[in-house]
C-alpha positions, 0 to 999 in steps of 0.5 A, a space after each residue: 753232117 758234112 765236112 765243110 759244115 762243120 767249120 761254121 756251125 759249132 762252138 770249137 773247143 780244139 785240143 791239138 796235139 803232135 806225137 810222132 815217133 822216130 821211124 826211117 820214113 819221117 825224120 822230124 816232127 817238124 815235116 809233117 803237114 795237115 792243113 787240110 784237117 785242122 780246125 781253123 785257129 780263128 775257132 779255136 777256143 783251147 789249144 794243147 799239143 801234148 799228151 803226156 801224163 803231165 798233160 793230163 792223160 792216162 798212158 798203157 803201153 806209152 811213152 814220152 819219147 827222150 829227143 822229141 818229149 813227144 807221146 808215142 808207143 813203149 817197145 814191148 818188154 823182154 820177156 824171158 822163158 826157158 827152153 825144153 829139153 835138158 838145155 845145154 850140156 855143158 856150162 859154158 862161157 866165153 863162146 860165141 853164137 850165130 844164128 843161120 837163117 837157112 836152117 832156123 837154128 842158133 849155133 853156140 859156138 866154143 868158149 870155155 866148158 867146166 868139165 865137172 861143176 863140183 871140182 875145181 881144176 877142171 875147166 877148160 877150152 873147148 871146140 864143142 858146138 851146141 845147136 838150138 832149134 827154133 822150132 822145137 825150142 831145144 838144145 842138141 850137140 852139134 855133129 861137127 866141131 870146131 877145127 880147134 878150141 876157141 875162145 873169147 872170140 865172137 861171130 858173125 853170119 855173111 851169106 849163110 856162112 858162120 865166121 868165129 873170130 879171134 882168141 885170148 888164152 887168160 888161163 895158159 901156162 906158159 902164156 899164150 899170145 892171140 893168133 887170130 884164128 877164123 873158123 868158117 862154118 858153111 851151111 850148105 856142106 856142114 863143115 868147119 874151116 879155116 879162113 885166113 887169119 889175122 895178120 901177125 901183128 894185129 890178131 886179137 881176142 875180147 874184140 868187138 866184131 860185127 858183119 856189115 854190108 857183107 864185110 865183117 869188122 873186128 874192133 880193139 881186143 887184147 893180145 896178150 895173155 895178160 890184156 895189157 896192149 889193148 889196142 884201138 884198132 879197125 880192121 876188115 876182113 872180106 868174105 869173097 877175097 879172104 882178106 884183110 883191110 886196116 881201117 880208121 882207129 877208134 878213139 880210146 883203146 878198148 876190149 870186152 866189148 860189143 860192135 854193133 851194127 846199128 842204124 847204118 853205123 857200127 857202135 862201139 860202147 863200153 868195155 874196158 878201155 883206156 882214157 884219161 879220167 879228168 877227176 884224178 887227172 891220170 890215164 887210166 884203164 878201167 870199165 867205161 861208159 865212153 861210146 863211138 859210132 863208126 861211119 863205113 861210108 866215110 871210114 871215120 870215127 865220132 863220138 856220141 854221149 857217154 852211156 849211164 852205165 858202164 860195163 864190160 863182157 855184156 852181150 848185145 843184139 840189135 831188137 825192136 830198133 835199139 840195141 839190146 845189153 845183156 847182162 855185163 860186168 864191172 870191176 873194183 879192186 879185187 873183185 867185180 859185179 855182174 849185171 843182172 839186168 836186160 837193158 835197151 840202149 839207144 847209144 844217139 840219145 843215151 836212153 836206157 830202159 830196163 826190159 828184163 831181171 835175171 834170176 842170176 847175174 852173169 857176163 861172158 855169155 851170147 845173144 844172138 837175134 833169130 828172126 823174131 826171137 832173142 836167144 842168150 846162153 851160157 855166161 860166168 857168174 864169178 866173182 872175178 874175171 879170168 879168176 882161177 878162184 871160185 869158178 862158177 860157169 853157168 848153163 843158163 839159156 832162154 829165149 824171148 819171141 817178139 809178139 806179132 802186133 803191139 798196142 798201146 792206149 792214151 786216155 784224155 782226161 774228162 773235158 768240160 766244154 763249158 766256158 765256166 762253171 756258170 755255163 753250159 754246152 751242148 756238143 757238135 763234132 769230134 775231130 781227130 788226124 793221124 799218121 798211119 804208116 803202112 802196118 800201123 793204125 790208129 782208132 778212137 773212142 769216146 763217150 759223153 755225160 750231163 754231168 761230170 759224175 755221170 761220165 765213169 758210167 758212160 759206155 764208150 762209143 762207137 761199141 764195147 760190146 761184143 767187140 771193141 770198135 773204133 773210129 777212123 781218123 776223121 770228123 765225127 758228127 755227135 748231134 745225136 747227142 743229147 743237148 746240155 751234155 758238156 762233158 767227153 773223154 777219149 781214149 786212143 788206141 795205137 797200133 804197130 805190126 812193124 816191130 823190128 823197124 820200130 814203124 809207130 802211128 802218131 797222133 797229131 790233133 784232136 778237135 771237139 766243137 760245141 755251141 756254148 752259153 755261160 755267166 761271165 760272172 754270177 749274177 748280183 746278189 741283191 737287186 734294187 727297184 728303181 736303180 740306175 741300170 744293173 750290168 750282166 755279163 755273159 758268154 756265147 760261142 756259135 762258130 758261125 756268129 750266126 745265131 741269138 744271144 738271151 739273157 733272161 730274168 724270172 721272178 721266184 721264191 725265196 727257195 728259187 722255185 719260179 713264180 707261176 704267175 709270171 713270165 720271163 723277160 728276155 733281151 735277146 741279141 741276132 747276131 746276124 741282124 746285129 739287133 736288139 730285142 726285149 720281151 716283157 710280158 710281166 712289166 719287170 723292167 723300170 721304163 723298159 730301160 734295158 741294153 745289150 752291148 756285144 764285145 769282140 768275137 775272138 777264138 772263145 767266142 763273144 761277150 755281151 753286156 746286159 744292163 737293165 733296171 727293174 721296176 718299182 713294183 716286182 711280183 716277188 722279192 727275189 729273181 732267177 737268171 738264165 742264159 742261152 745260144 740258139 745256134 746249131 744247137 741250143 745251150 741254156 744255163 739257169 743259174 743256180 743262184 737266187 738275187 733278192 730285191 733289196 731296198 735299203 736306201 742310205 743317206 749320208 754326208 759326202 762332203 764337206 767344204 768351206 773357203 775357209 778351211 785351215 787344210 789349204 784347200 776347200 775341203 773341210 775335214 774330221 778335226 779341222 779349225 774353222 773361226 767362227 761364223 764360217 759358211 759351210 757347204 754340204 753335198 748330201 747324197 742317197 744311194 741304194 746301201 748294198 750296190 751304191 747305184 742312185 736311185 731314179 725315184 721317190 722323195 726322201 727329206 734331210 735337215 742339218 744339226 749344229 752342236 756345239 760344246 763350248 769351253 764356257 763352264 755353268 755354275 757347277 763347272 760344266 762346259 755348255 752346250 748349244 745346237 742349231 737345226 735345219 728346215 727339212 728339205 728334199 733330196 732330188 732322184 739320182 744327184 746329190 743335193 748341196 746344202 748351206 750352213 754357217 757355223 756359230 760366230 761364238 763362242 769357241 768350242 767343238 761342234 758337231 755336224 750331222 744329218 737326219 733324213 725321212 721318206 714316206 716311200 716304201 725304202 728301208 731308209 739308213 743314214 749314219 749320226 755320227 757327227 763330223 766334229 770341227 774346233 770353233 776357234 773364236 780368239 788368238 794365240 797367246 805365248 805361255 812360255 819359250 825355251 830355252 829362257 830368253 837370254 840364256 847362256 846354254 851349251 850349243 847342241 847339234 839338235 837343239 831343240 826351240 819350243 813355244 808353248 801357246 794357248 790356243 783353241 784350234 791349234 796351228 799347221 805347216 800352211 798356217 804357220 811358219 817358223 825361222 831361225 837365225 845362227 850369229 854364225 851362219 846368217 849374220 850379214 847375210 842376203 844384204 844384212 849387215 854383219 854387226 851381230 844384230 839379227 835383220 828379218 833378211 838374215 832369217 832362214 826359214 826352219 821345219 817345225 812340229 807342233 803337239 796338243 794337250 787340249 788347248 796348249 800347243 806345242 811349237 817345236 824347232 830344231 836347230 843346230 847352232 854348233 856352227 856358232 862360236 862361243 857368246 854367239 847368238 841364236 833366235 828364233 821367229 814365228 809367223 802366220 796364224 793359227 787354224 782359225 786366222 788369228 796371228 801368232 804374237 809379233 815380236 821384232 825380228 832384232 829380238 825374235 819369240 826365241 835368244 839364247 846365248 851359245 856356250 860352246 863347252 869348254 874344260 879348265 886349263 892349267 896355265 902355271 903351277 910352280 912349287 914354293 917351299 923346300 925345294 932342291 931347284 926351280 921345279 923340284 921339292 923335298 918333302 920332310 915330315 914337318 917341314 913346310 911344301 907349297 906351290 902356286 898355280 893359275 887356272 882359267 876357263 874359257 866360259 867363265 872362272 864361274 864354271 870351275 868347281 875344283 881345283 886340286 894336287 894329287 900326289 903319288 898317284 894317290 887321289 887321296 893324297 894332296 891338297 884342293 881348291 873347291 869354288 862353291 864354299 871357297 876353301 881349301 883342304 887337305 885330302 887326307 892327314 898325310 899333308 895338312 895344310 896351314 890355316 894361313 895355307 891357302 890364298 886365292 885370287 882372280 884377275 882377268 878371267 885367270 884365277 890363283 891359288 897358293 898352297 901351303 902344307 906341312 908334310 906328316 910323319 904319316 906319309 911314307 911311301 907305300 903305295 905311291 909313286 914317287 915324284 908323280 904329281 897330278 894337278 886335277 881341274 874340275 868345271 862345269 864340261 868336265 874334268 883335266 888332269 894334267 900330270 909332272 913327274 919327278 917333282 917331288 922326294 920323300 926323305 924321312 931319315 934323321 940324323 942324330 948326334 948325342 952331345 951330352 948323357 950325365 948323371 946329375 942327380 945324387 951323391 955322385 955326379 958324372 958323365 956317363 961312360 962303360 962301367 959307370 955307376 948311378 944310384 936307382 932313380 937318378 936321372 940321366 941328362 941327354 943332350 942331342 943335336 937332331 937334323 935331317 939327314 940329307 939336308 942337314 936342316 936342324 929339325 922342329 918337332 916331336 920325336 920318340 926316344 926309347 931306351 932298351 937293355 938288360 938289368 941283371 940279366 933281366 929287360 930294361 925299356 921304357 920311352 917317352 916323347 920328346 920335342 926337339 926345337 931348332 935341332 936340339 933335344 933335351 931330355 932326362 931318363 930316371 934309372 931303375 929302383 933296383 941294383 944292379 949291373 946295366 948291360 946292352 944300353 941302346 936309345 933309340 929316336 922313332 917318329 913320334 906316331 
């Protein structure tokens, strides 16, 4: 097949995709062009532009590059193998190493040895030189050596020419400053020399150095012994002239690190510098990620992103285009870790990856690039740097040769070139462009299956065996495979021999066309005889548009197998005459209705649209479905799927409606009143029960049936029944039917409407006898009651509820009813009204109401809030309208309203004067004297009425037991408790114009004292329908309980001798003793009335003589007799005493 065919004789399913690697020659994806090789995006039926594993590919030797996210070949790992012979002869650290490309050899070039690994003390600086052979991978001392002992310096090679560079002396005693000393190798003589030195002020070791452009530039280091003046500096030394040149600074202050040429630039990362570290908010010096790159042909500085590691001593080498890091080191208080670790480092794109693990962690050691080999050696695996403490010097050397080709693999995942599922495809060309940079290539192979299963056990193509082959980047014709074969995957080998330069080839898209036929969705289930037509829709794809679209139909079993005795009906679509055809053979369709209706062509190809209807009489009940594009190549799919013929036929009610509907429109729905005698109008239609299309033939009848269950009873109290039936009539092909009935004119009831249909016809005819019930409604509303009561006088509520109980059948609604309400306070002269307290219609507001059902009593309910209202303000409510069936509500005027109440607007007692009348010290204050009188009047009121207080009462002390009340419901009075008992006469009560009187009189006990009770405190508590006021005095009251008493007479009367009663008298046993006394209170000195109890104690003889009696006292004066003891003797200690009489 020819290029140019291909763009207009296959389906295209294009996967396009970009991977290009960074390589000198293209800086960007964005320049590469392939217009003359990709497919045309008007073909196109599925895009990508990824191979990443997340895109679904399998990677060897691959990567996802970190600037671009773009697939391309991994660098291959360092692999590192140790040298032969005995390797090093002395454990080293701190050298330097150079590689001579005239003699193929690496030089390890001083640093500090240890004599004698198993004592301590020992090590040393040393000008040893050991050379490793790159041919025979050994080591061997070098025949010349330094001119003296070198350390913590570092190399570089111009022009065949070694130069060890700078010194640091950690170890020296006393210390020792850096002299920056040049030691010159010269490859032709084989001799070493000095080269000028630093200058004074700027000689350094621990520097960065690195040869560029035949220049060599030393970067940073220390001078002093103890690396406390780590310096920023750039400086240059010239080869030719033996010359030094001060250049730009670097940013940070740094040593123990490596400068790199890299890329054009010099790179300075890591090492210990110092830098102000933001978390701690201090300058400080430490190891560090922070990293610099140097611009030579601007003398200038920039700053790149900080590394994800930071690390000191490492060594490094430019390999493979990325900067190789060597082990390192990072200190912590004390002590320190080494790195153990191979690392490639791209300092612009801070990407790292791990190439390597050493078996020992290390740092101060040397890598060197030799051509195509890495060479490391020596190194410090002490714990701490510059340490003179467990010292461990290594010998460690090996070396990596970089291979001469690398390659790498993408495997796509398996391509299903279907449209769906319900499809097929049959393949035409496989297409794929590269970018091959000389040294580079790309190739491709793949393989293809019938089924997904089939693809692990494909071969791939072009050939494996004996040898692997792969197609060039191209167009590749695969019509020699096998049609219906919708299933490829590819593999993609990539190759480089550019290694060193990083040169990689890069994938830029891969194309696959195939011509395709699919199911858009499944075909029906079920098929009905006869329907209204049966919608299919497919999918095709012929690039070209030029081809025929079929979709065809063929009878079968129950199992699918396809019945011999017919043939297919097909309806075919030329896409290139745009017409039309159908092929029938076995009289499948109904009146040969059939129509195929292309959509739009789009870059997944075009949709057509089927529709048929089948025939009455079909060979057999069930059907097979197939689809096919006959274009380049043919793509046919018989659909699995079986479809019955279905002749289920349902007839039911659709509607029904009526202008008498109570739902505010013509529709009559489940539930809804209708008055008696009201015309319905039914619409009865019939479709095929399963897909809902309308039948195109057969005759089916229907008739109509009324029930009705009244709410008249028969003798044994049973509602009876009364039913209504139709003439039969038919139903007409593909309409609904509309059909008039009336309902019973009476009496009420519940009526039940439903449908019966038949047919002679061979459908399995269904419809549903579940009635439509309404409410026959044949008489009006009747009012059974309304609350609250007419008239009634109730306390105003924010959500006062109005309900109407009603009789009815059919019950009320929102459109049939409507409800007003008045508010004396709100609507009384208002819209014209005039203001005098009697509701006008006009003054109506209209209010929201809901109703509720108990069978035949409705519940009419209104909220209304007639908190607006001032007390004996009024409030009504109206009804009007009619129930469901049209029967009006009871008319009522709108003076009186169907709702009255009188608002109450709920208010407590009030205290409006309280005075005390009895015993008092002045106008409002009183003294309480055990049996002495106290009294007090007072007024109360109540703005709703003295009918709403309940109580009226004193309390006394803070004691609600202690005082006196006024109860209304039995209107009397009482004491609260036995401590202040009121007179009979004590109580006197009177109203007179809403303000009601209560005088009480109370004599004070013996009993009260005060315990527990806070003097002069008094309550006066008023209790009524809404609640309760206390209203509280202090200081109007005193108890004062003290007595005075004063004996005016104590004579013996009795007996041969009468006398007056002095010391040393004498009576007789069982005379009686006269006492007079004058007994009054003693603060007031009023004389007091009442009982008292007198006692007399002494001794008689030495031994007790008591006794006591009560006495009355009246006006103040007591009275009494004592009887002497029967016994003789001598009375001593004769006290009496008067105790109240409790």
């Amino acid at each position: 097949m020819g290029i140019e065919r291909r763009w207009h004789a296959c389906l295209l399913v294009v996967l396009s995709m970009l991977s290009v690697a960074w390589t000198p020659v293209f800086s960007s994806p964005e320049a590469l062009s392939f217009e003359d090789s990709e497919p045309d995006v008007a073909q196109t039926a599925l895009i990508a532009d990824r191979f990443a594993v997340s895109n679904g590919f399998t990677h060897i030797n691959m990567t996802s590059s970190p600037s671009t996210g773009l697939t391309e070949l991994e660098r291959p790992p360092i692999s590192w193998t140790a040298t032969t012979g005995i390797g090093l002869t002395q454990m080293r650290t701190g050298a330097c190493s150079a590689y001579l490309p005239s003699t193929n050899e690496v030089f390890l070039i001083g640093g500090r040895i240890d004599i004698d690994p198993s004592q301590t003390g020992d090590e040393a600086n040393t000008n040893t030189v050991e050379i490793f052979d790159l041919v025979n991978k050994t080591w061997e001392p070098a025949a010349e050596q330094l001119k003296e002992t070198q350390q913590y310096h570092k190399c570089a090679v111009v022009d065949d020419t070694i130069y060890a560079i700078g010194d640091h002396h950690p170890f020296s005693s006393p210390s020792v400053e850096a002299t920056g000393v040049v030691q010159i190798y010269d490859a032709e003589d084989g001799n070493w020399s000095y080269g000028t030195s630093m200058p004074g002020n700027q000689s350094v070791g621990l520097a960065g150095v690195a040869s560029h452009s035949g220049m060599i530039y030393v970067a940073g280091g220390v001078t002093a012994e103890d690396r406390s003046d780590s310096n920023r500096r750039l400086i240059r030394y010239d080869p030719v002239n033996d010359s030094w040149t001060q250049l730009a600074d670097m940013n940070n202050r740094r040593h123990s690190f490596e400068l790199v040429s890299f890329r054009g630039k010099l790179i300075a990362y890591g090492g210990v510098a110092v830098f102000f570290d933001p978390a701690t908010q201090m300058t400080i010096e430490e190891e560090t990620n922070l990293t610099e790159a140097y611009d030579p042909a601007t003398n200038t500085w920039t700053q790149l992103p900080n590394a994800t590691h930071k690390f000191s001593a490492y060594s490094a080498a430019v390999f493979n285009d990325e900067i190789i890091i060597h082990g390192g080191y990072e200190s912590s208080t004390w002590s320190g870790t080494a790195s153990d670790k191979t690392y490639g480092y791209d300092p612009f794109t801070n990407h790292w990856k791990t190439h390597a693990t050493l078996p020992v962690s290390l740092y101060d050691s040397t890598l060197v690039l030799a051509n195509d080999t890495l060479v490391y050696a020596g190194g410090d695996s002490s714990n701490s740097r510059f340490s003179t403490w467990s010292i461990q010097y290594l010998a460690e050397n090996e070396y990596h040769v970089n291979p001469t080709q690398h390659a790498g693999m993408i495997t796509s995942s398996i391509q299903d070139l279907r449209p769906s599922d319900e499809g097929a495809a049959s393949l035409v060309w496989l297409d794929f462009a590269t970018v091959e940079p000389s040294g580079t290539s790309i190739g491709m192979q793949y393989r293809t299956a019938d089924t997904l299963q089939d693809i692990a056990s494909s071969a791939w193509l072009p050939t494996t065996v004996p040898v692997n082959t792969y197609l060039n980047a191209g167009n590749q014709t695969l019509t020699e495979v096998a049609e219906d074969s919708a299933f490829l995957q590819y593999r993609v080998r990539y190759t480089t021999t550019q290694l060193m330069d990083w040169i990689t080839p890069s994938l830029v898209n891969v194309s696959i066309g195939a011509d395709s036929a699919a199911f858009a969705a499944s075909p029906p289930a079920s098929l009905q005889p006869t329907s209204f037509p049966v919608s299919v829709e497919t999918h095709h794809h012929a690039t070209t548009q030029d081809g025929t679209y079929v979709m065809a139909i063929h009878p079968s079993d129950a199992s699918g197998v396809l019945d011999v005795a017919s043939d297919w009906l097909t309806l075919s679509w030329n896409t290139t005459t745009s017409t039309f055809s159908v092929d029938d053979p076995s009289s499948l369709l109904f009146n040969q209705q059939a129509t195929a209706t292309p959509g739009a062509t789009t870059s997944q190809g075009q949709t057509m649209n089927w529709t048929f209807s089948l025939s009455e009489t079909l060979p057999t009940d069930h059907l097979r479905f197939k689809t096919s594009t006959h274009a380049e190549r043919n793509a046919s799919f018989l659909h699995p799927d079986i479809s019955s013929i279905d002749r289920q036929v349902t007839v039911e009610l659709d509607d029904v409606t009526s202008d008498m509907s109570s739902q505010g429109d013509a529709s009559v729905e489940q539930g809804e009143v209708l008055p008696g005698n009201t015309a319905l109008n039914l619409t009865i239609d019939h479709r095929f029960t399963n897909s809902g299309l309308r039948l195109l033939g057969g005759a089916i009848e229907c008739r109509i049936h009324l029930d009705l269950h009244t709410f008249d009873t028969d003798s044994s109290g049973e509602r009876i029944w009364t039913n209504e039936t139709s003439e039969w009539f038919d139903l007409p092909a593909g309409q609904a039917h509309h059909a008039n009935i009336n309902t019973p004119e009476s009496p009420s009831g519940e009526l039940q409407l439903w449908i019966e249909a038949r047919t002679s016809e061979d459908w399995e005819l269904a419809f549903d006898t579940t009635p439509l019930e309404f409410i026959i409604n044949a008489d009006g509303p009747t009012l059974l009651d309304v609350s609250p009561n007419l008239g009634e006088y109730t306390n105003e509520e924010m959500y006062r509820t109005v309900s109407f109980l009603f009789h009815d059948v059919g019950g009320f609604s929102n459109e049939t009813l409507s409800a007003f309400s008045w508010l004396e306070a709100r609507d009384d002269g208002t819209n014209g009204g005039a203001a005098d307290g009697i509701p006008q219609r006009v003054e109506y507001q209209p209010s929201l109401f809901y109703t509720h059902q108990h069978g035949n009593q409705w519940t009419v309910n209104i909220t209304v809030n007639d908190t607006v209202n001032d007390d004996h303000q009024w409030g009504r409510v109206l009804l009007e309208g009619t129930d469901l069936a049209g029967f009006p509500v009871p008319a009522v005027s709108a003076e009186d309203g169907h709702a009255r109440w009188e608002s109450r607007t709920p208010t407590k007692g009030e205290l409006l004067h309280l005075e005390p009348t009895k015993n008092l010290l002045n106008g409002t204050f009183m003294r309480f004297e055990p049996s002495q009188q106290v009294g007090w009047t007072m007024t109360v009121t109540d703005a709703n009425g003295l009918s709403d207080l309940t109580e009226i009462r004193i309390e006394l002390g803070n004691d609600e037991s202690l005082g006196v009340r006024y109860t209304t419901v039995d209107e009397t009075c009482s004491s609260l408790d036995e401590r202040l008992l009121l007179l009979p006469s004590g109580c006197v009560v009177e109203q007179s114009n809403g303000v009601l009187t209560v005088d009480f009189t109370a004599t004070v006990q013996w009993s009260m004292s005060m315990a527990g009770l806070i003097q002069g405190e008094l309550d006066v508590v008023v209790k009524d329908y809404d609640g309760t006021q206390r209203f509280s005095f202090t200081e109007a009251w005193v108890l004062d309980r003290e007595m005075s008493i004063e004996v005016t007479h104590l004579r013996d009367e009795t007996g041969s001798v009468q006398q007056d009663l002095i010391t040393d008298a004498v009576v007789m046993g069982g005379d009686f003793l006269n006492l007079s006394a004058d007994v009054a209170y003693r603060s007031s000195g009023t004389p007091y009335t009442g009982d008292l109890r007198l006692r007399w104690d002494g001794l008689l003889q030495g031994e007790p003589w008591r006794g006591g009696a009560t006495v009355s006292i009246f006006d103040g004066l007591l009275e009494t007799t004592i009887i002497t003891p029967e016994s003789s003797g001598l009375v001593q200690d004769m006290t009496l005493t008067l105790w109240d009489p409790l």
